[in-house]
Backbone as numpy.savetxt, mean C-alpha at the origin, in Angstrom:
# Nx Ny Nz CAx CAy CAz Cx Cy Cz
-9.83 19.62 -1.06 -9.60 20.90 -1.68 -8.50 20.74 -2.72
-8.95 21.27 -3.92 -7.82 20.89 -4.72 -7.20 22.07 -4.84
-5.49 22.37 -5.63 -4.67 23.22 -5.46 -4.41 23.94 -6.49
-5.04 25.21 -6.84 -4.74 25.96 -8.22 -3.19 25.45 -9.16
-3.68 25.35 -10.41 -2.44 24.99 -11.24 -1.86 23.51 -10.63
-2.22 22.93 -9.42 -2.09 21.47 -9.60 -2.67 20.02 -10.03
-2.37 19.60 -10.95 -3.07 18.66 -11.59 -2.95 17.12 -10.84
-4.40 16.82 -10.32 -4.49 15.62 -10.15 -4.34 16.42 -7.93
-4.42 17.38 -7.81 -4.25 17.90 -6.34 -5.44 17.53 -5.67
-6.93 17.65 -6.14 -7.54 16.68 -5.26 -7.40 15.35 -5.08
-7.31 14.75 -5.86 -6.70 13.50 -5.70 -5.60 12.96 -4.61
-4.47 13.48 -5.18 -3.49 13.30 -4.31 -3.49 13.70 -2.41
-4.32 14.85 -2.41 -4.99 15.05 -0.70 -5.60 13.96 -0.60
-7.13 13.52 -1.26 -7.79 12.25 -0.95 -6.74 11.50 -0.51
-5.62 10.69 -1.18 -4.70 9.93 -1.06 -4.01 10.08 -0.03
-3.55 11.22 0.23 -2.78 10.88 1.78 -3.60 10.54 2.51
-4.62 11.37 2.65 -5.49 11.16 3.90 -6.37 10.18 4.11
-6.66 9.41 3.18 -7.00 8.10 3.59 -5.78 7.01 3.44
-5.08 7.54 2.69 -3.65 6.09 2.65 -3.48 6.32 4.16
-3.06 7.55 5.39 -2.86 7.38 6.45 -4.18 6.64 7.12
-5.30 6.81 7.01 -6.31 6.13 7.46 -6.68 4.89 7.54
-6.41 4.45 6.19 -6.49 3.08 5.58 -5.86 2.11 6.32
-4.44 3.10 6.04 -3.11 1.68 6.52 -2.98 1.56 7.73
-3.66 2.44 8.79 -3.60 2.15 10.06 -4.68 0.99 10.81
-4.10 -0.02 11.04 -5.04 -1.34 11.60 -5.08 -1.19 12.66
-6.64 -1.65 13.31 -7.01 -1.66 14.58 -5.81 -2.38 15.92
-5.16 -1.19 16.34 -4.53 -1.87 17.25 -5.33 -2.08 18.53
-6.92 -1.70 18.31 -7.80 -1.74 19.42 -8.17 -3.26 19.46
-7.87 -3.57 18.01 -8.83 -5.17 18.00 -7.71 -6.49 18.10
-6.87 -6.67 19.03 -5.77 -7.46 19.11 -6.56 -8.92 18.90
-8.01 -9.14 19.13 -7.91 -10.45 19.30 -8.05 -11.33 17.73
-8.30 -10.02 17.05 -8.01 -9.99 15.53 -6.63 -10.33 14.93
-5.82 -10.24 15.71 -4.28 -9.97 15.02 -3.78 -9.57 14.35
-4.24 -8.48 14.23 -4.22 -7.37 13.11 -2.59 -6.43 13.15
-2.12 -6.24 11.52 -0.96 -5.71 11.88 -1.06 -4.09 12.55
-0.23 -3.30 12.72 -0.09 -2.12 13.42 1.18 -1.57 12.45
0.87 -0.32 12.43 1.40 0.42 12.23 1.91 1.68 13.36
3.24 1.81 13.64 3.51 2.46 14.64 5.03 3.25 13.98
5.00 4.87 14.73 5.11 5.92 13.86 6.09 6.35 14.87
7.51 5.94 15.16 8.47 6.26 16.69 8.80 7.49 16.70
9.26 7.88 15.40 9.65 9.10 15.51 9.76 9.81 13.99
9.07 10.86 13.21 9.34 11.18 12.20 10.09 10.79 11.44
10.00 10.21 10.30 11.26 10.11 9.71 11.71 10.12 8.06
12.73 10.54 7.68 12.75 11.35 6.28 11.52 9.98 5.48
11.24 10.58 4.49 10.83 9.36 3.19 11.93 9.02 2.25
12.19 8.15 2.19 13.55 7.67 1.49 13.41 7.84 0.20
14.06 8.19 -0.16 14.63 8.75 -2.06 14.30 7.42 -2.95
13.32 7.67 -3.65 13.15 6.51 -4.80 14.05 7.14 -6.15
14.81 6.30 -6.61 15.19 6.30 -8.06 13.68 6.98 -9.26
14.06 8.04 -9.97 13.21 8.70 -10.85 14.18 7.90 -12.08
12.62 7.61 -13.31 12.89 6.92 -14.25 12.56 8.47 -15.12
13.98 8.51 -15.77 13.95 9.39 -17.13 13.29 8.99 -18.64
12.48 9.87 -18.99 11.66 9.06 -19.95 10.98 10.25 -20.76
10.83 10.41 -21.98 10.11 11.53 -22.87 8.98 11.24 -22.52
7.85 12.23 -22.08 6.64 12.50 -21.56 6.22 13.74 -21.77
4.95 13.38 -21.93 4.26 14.66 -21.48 4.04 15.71 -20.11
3.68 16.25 -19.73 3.66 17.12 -18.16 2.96 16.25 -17.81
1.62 15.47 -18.16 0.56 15.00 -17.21 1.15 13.35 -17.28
2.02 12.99 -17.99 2.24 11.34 -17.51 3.35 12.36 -16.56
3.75 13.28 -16.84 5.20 13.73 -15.24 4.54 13.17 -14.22
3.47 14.18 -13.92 2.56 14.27 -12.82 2.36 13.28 -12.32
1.79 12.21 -13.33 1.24 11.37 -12.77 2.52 10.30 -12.37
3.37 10.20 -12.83 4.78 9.57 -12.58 5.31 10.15 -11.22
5.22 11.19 -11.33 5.84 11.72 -9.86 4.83 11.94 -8.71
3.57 11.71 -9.10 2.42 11.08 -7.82 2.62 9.66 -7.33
3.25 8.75 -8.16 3.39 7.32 -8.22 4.83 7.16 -7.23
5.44 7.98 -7.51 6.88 8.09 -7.31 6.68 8.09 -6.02
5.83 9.13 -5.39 5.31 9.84 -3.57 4.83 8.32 -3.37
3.83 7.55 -3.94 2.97 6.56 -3.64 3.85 5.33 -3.01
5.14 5.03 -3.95 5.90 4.11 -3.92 6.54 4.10 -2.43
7.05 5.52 -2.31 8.20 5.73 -0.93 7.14 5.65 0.36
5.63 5.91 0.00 4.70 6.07 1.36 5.13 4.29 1.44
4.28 3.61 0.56 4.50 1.85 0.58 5.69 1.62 1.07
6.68 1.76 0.86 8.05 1.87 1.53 7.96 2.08 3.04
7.79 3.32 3.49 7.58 3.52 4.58 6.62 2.59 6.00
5.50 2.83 4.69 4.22 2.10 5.45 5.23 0.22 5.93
5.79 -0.19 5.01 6.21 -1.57 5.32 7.27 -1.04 6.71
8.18 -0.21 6.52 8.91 -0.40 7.22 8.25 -0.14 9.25
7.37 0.60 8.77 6.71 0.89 10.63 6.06 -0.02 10.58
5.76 -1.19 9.87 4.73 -2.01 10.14 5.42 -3.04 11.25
4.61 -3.28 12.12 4.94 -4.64 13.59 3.92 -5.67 13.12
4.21 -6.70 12.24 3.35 -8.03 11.71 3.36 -8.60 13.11
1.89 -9.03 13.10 1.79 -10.44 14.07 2.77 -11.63 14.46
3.18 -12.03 15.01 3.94 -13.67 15.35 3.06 -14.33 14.30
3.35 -14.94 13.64 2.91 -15.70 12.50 2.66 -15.50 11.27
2.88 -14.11 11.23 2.69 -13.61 9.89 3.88 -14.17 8.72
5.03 -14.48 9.41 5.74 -14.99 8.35 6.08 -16.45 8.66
6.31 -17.39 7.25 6.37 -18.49 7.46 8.12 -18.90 8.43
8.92 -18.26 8.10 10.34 -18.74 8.78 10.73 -17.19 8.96
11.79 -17.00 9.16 12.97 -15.79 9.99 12.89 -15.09 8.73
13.43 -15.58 7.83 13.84 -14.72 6.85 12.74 -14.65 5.14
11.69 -15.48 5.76 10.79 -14.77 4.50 10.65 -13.33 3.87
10.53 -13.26 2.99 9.86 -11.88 2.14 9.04 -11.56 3.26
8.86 -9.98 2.58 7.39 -8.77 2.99 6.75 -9.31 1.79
5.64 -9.63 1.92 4.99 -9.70 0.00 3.88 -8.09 0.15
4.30 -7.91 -1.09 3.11 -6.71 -1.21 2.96 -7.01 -2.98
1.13 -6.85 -2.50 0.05 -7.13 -3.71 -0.27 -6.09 -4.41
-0.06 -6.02 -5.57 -0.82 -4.79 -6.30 -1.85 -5.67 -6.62
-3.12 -5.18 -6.56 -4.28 -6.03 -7.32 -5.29 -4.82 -8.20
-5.44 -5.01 -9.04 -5.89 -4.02 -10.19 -5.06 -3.85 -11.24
-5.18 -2.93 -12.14 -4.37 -2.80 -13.20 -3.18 -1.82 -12.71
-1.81 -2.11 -12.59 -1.00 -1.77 -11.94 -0.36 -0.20 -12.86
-0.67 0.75 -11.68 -0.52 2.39 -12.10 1.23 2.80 -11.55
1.64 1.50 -11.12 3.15 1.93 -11.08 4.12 1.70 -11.78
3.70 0.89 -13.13 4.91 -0.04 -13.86 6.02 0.07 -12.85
7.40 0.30 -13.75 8.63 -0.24 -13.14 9.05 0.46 -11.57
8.39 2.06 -11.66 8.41 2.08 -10.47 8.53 1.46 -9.17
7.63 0.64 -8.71 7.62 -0.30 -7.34 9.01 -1.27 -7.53
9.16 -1.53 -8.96 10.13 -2.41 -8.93 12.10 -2.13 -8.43
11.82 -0.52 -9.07 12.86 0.33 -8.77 12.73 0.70 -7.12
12.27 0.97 -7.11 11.55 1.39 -5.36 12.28 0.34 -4.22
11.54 -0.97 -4.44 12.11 -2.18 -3.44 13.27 -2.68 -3.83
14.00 -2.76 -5.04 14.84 -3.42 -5.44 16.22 -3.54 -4.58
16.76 -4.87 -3.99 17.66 -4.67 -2.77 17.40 -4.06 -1.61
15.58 -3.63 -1.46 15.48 -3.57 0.02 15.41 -4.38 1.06
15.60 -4.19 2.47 15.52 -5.12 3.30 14.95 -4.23 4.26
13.74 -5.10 5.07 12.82 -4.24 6.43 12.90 -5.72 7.32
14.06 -4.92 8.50 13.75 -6.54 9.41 14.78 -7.52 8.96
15.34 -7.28 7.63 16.36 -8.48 7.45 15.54 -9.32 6.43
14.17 -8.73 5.97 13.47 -9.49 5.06 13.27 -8.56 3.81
13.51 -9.29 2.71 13.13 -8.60 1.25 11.91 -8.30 0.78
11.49 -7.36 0.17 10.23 -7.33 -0.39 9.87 -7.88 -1.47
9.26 -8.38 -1.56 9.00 -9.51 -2.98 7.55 -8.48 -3.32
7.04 -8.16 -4.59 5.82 -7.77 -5.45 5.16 -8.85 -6.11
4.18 -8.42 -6.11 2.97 -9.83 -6.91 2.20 -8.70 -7.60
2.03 -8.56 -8.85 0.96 -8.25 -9.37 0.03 -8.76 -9.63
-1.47 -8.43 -9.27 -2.44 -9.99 -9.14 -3.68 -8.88 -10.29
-3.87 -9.12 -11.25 -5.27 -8.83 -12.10 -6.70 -8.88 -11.56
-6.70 -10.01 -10.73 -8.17 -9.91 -9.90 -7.87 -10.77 -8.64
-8.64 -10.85 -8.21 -8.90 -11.06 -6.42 -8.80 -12.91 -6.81
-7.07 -13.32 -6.43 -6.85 -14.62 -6.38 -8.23 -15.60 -5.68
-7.52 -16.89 -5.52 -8.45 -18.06 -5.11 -7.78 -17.78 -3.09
-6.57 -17.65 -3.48 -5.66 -17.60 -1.81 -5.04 -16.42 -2.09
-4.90 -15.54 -1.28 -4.16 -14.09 -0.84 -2.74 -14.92 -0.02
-1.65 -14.41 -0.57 -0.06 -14.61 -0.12 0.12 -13.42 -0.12
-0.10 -12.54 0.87 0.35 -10.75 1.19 0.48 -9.87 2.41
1.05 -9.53 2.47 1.21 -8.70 4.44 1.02 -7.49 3.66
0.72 -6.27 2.98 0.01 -5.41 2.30 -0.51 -5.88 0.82
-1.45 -5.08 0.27 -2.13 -5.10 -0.57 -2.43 -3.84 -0.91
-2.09 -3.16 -2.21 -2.24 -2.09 -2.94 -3.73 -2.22 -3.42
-4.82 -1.47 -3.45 -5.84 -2.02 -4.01 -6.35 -0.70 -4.98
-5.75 -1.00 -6.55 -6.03 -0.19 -7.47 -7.73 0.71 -7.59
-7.44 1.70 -7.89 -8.82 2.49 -7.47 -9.62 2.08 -8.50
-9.79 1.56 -10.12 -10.75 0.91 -10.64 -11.19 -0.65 -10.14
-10.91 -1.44 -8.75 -11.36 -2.37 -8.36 -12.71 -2.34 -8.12
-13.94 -3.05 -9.08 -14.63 -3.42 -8.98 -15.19 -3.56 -8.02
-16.74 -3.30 -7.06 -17.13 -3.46 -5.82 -17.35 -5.08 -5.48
-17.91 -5.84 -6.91 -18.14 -7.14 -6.56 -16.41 -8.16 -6.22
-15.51 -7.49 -7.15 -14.14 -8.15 -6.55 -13.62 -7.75 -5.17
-13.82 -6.00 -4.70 -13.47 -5.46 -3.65 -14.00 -6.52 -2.50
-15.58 -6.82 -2.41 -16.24 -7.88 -1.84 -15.56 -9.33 -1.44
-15.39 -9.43 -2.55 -14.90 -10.91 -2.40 -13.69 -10.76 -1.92
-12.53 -9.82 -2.13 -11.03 -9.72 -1.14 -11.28 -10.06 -0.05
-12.31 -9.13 0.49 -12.65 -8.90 1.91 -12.78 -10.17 2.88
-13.93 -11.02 1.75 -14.03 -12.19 2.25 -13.16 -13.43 2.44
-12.12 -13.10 1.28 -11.09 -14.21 1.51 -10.11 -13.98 2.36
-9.76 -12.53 2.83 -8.94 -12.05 3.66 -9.42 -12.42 5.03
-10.62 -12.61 5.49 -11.10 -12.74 7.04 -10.28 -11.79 7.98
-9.76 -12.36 8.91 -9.20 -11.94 9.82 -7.64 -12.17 9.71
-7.09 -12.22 8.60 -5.11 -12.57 8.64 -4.88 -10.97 8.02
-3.68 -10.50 8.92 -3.22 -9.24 9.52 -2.70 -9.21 8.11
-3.49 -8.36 7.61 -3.09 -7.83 6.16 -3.29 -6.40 6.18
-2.22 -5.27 5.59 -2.40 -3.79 5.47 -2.87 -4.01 4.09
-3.70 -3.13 4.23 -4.99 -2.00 3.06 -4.13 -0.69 2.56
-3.84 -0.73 1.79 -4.01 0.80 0.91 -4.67 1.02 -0.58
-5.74 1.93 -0.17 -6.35 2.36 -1.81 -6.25 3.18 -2.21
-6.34 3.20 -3.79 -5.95 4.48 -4.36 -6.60 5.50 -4.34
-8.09 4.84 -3.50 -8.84 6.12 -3.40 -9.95 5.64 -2.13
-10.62 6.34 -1.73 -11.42 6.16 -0.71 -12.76 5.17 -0.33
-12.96 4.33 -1.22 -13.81 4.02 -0.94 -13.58 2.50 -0.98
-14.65 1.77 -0.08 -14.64 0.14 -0.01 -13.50 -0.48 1.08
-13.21 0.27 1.91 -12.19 -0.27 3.27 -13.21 -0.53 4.27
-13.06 -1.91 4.90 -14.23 -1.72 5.87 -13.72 -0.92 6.92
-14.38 -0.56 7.70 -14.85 0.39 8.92 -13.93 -0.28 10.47
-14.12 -1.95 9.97 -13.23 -3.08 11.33 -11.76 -2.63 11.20
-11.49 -2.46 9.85 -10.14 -2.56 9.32 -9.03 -1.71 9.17
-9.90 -0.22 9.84 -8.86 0.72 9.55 -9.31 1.75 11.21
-7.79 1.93 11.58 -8.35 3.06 12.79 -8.62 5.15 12.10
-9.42 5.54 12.79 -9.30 6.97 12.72 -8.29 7.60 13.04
-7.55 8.94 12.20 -6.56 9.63 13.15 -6.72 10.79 13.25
């Protein structure tokens, strides 16, 4: 349902409600090793830095939809419980993938900059198309991704406990995400 006088309001519903959908991994399918997302107790969304900049209302909009997008990714890393093996030593990076044409410029960069989840930093990769090897414990997956590249992620990803979020609803498999 979209929201009189809000621009881009269906959208942005789609978006929560499958970003909560999406990013939640089968904690039914352990023998998968799939990461989890677990939710202890409400908690604020942390304040991203807003970039001041001459615009129009609809790059606002769309800047301050990006802005919500950034602090969910934020969040989403921080409830995340990775598998035993998900990282190579103690103190590796979180890596998170944008793959598509990236709708956050400096944003994400402002967002993580000097964060720490766990005692580990978030490192960003912007990837243009679906690498040869995936290096990522989430993956942003831009909503113009192609079905034949969406495909092939899927396949190179197998079974290593990687979080999903898309910008829009479609092409998550069905194994990969729980209902809520």
């Amino acid at each position: 349902m979209s929201l009189p006088n809000a621009p881009h309001g269906r959208r942005r519903l789609r978006f929560g409600a499958l970003l909560l959908a999406s990013c939640l991994l089968g904690s039914s399918s352990p023998s998968l090793g799939l990461a989890t997302v677990s939710y202890p107790e409400p908690a604020p969304v942390e304040a991203v830095p807003v970039v001041e900049t001459k615009t129009s209302e609809a790059d606002k909009a769309r800047e301050k939809e990006y802005l919500v997008k950034a602090a969910f990714l934020l969040n989403f890393i921080k409830y995340t419980k990775w598998p035993k093996g998900s990282f190579e030593k103690k103190d590796s990076p979180i890596v998170l993938a944008v793959l598509g044409d990236d709708p956050f410029g400096e944003l994400l960069d402002k967002t993580f900059k000097d964060k720490l989840v766990d005692g580990r930093s978030i490192q960003l990769n912007r990837l243009s198309e679906v690498p040869k090897e995936l290096d990522a414990h989430l993956v942003f997956v831009v909503a113009d991704l192609e079905d034949k590249q969406r495909e092939k992620l899927f396949e190179l990803v197998g079974d290593d406990p990687i979080l999903f979020v898309e910008d829009t609803g479609i092409g998550v498999p069905k194994d990969r995400t729980q209902a809520i």
